[in-house]
N, C-alpha and C positions, 0 to 999 in steps of 0.2 A: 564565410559562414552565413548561411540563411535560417530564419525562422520564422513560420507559419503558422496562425493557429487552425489546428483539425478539430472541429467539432464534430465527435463521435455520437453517433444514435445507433448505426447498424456499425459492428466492425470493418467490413469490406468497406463501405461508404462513404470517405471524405467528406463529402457534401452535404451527410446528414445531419443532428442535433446534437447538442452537448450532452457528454455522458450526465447520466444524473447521480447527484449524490446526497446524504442525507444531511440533517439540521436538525441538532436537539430543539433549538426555540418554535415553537407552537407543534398545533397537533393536529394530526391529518385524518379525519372523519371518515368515515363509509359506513351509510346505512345497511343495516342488514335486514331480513325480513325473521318473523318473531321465530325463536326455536332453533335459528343458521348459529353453526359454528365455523370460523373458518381458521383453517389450518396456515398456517406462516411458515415458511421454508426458512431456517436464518443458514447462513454459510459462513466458518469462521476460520478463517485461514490465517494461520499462526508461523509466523516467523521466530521458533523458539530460542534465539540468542539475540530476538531485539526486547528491552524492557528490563537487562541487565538480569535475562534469559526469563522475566517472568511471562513471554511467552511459552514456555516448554508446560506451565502448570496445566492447561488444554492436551499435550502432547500425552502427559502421564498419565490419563485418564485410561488412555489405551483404548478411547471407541470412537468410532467411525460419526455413529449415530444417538442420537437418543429422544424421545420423544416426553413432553411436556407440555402437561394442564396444570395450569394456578389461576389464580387472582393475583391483583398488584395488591401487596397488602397494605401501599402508599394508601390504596384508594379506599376504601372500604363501602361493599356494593358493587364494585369493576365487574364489566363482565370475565367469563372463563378465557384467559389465556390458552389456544392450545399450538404449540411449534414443534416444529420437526427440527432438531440442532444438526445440521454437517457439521464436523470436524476435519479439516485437512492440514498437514504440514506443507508447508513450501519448502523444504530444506530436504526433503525428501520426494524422491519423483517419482514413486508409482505411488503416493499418497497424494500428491500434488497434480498429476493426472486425472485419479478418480475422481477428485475433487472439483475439478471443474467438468470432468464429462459429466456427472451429475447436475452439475449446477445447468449445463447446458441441455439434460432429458426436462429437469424439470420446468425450464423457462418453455421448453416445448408444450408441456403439459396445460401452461399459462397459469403456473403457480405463483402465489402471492410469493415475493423473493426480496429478501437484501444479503449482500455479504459484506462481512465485516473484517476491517484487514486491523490484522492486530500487531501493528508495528509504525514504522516512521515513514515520510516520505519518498525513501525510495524503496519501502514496502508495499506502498500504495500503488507507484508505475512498474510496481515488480508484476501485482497483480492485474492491473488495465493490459500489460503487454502480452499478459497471457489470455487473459478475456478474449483479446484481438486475435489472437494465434489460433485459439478455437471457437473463433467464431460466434461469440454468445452477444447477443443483443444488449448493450448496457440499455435502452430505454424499458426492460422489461426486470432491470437488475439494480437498482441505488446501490452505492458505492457508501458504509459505513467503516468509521475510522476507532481505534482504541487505540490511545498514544503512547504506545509505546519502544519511540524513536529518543533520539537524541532532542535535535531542535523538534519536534513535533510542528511545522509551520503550519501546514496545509490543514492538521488539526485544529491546530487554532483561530484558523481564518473560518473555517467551518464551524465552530461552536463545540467541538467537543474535548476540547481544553488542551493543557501542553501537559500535561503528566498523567502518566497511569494511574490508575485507580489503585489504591492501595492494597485488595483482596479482588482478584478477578470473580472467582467460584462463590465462595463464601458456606457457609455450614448448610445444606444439604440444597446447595445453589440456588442461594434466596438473592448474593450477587450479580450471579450471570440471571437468573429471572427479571431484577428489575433492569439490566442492561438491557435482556429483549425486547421489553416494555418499550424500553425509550427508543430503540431502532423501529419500532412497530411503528408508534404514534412520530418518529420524527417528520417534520416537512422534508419534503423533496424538492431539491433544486437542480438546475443544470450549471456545469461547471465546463470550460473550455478546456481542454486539452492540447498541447501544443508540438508542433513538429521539429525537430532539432537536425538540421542537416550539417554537417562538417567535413570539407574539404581540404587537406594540403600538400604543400608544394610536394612534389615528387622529389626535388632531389636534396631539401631541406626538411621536410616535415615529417612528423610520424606521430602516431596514436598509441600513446602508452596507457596498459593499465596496471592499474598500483594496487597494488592489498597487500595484508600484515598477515604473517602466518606464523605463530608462538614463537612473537617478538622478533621475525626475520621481518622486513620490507622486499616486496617482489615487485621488480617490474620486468611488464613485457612487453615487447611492442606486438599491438595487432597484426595477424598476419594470416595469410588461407593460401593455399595450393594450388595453383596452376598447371596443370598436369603435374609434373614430378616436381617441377618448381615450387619452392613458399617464397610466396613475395608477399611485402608489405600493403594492409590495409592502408588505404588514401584517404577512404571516401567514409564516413560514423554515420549513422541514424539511429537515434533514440527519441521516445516520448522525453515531453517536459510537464508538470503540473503547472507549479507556480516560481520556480527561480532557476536564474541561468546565470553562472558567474563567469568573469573575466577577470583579469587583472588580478590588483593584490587581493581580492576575497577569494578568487579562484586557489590561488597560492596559499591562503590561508585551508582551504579545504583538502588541498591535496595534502600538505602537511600534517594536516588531521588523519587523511586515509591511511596514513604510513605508518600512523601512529593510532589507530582506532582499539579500544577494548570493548569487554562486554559489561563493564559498566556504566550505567546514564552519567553517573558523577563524574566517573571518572573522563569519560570523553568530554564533557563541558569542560573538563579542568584539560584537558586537553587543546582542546579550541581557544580557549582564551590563553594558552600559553604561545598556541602559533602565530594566533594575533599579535599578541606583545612582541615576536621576535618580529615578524615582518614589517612591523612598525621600523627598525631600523635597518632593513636590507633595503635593498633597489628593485625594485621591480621591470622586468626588462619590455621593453613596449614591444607589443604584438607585429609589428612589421618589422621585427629583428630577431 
């Protein structure tokens, strides 16, 4: 197994810069000349059964679009807010389509842009992988997080905490207003992105994958078509953010997957039950 880091600027590009992503701590300026308003493109694509489903509250809205002038009433004296809101499902795929073909008209257009992924870690590379897939420049697009995963890591490492916010909307979205605020004014940083290659033996190895579906455990092994033949996937490639398990933490994770709900709690009490078992099993070494 190899691993590489790809710093992402253009998708196609290998070579290019680290995707960017945003930073509550400090605030990032631009003058404007007297009388300019400028319009904010936010993108918020919602994983509605991560957040122990309180991403779906975005989903029920039932729009696409919505458009928004305020003030930050934190501030008193702010200039006018004005944002154009996307709304897209990832869970859904002709909603998860328009949602980035937009997001990729308007990065054409050279609109001001962040999108905001509202779920956990592997909602994050859910979204990067499709960035990639159609082609949207992340150096013209920061990459904003709402935690609403399990572990939230990659949120936390970023500044914008390990738990969802208690009211995403709030009473005539005076909540989602001041979240726009704080993606607006966040700093921009770059963040490495890494390459995950996997390889095994042909005539021992195989690439299982595992999900729970109303309390069943599924496994399958990968596999694709060769002409009329299906034969087994060898070869895995997937993005990494920021962690790559092996061994017993590995085994603690799969564990988890078998066993995943759509509750926050309930999956933490999940994890630390897999933990404590694996504590007294054996773990089997990787060249065996």
């Amino acid at each position: 197994m190899e691993t590489q880091p790809v710093p992402l600027h253009v998708a196609t590009d290998v070579n290019a810069e680290p995707i960017p992503v945003t930073i509550p701590q400090g605030i990032h300026l631009e003058i404007l000349n007297e009388g300019e308003k400028k319009l904010h493109h936010i993108f918020l694509s919602s994983n509605p059964t991560s957040g122990g489903n309180k991403g779906a509250e975005l989903v029920k809205l039932e729009v696409e679009t919505m458009s928004l002038s305020f003030h930050d009433i934190r501030k008193p004296g702010s200039p006018l807010v004005q944002a154009e809101v996307h709304i897209f499902n990832l869970l859904e795929k002709t909603s998860r389509e328009r949602g980035f073909h937009t997001l990729a008209q308007e990065i054409q257009r050279r609109s001001d842009i962040r999108i905001v992924v509202l779920g956990g870690d592997g909602t994050v590379m859910w979204v990067v992988e499709e960035m990639i897939s159609h082609r949207i420049d992340f150096s013209a697009c920061p990459i904003g997080i709402v935690p609403f995963g399990t572990g939230n890591d990659l949120s936390h490492v970023l500044g914008w905490g390990i738990a969802a916010p208690k009211t995403l909307l709030g009473e005539n979205l005076v909540e989602l207003k001041r979240l726009i605020v704080d993606w607006i004014d966040a700093t921009i940083s770059d963040f490495d992105i890494w390459d995950i290659d996997v390889e095994v033996n042909e005539n021992r190895g195989a690439i299982v994958k595992v999900r729970s579906d109303e309390g069943r455990v599924l496994k399958r092994a990968l596999s694709r078509f060769q002409g009329p033949t299906e034969v087994p996937i060898l070869h895995y490639h997937r993005k990494m953010s920021n962690y790559l398990s092996i061994g017993i933490d590995a085994r603690i994770g799969f564990g988890f997957d078998k066993k995943r709900t759509r509750s926050t709690i309930c999956n933490k009490c999940v994890y630390g039950w897999e933990g404590f078992k694996k504590l007294f099993t054996r773990t089997v070494p990787i060249n065996e």
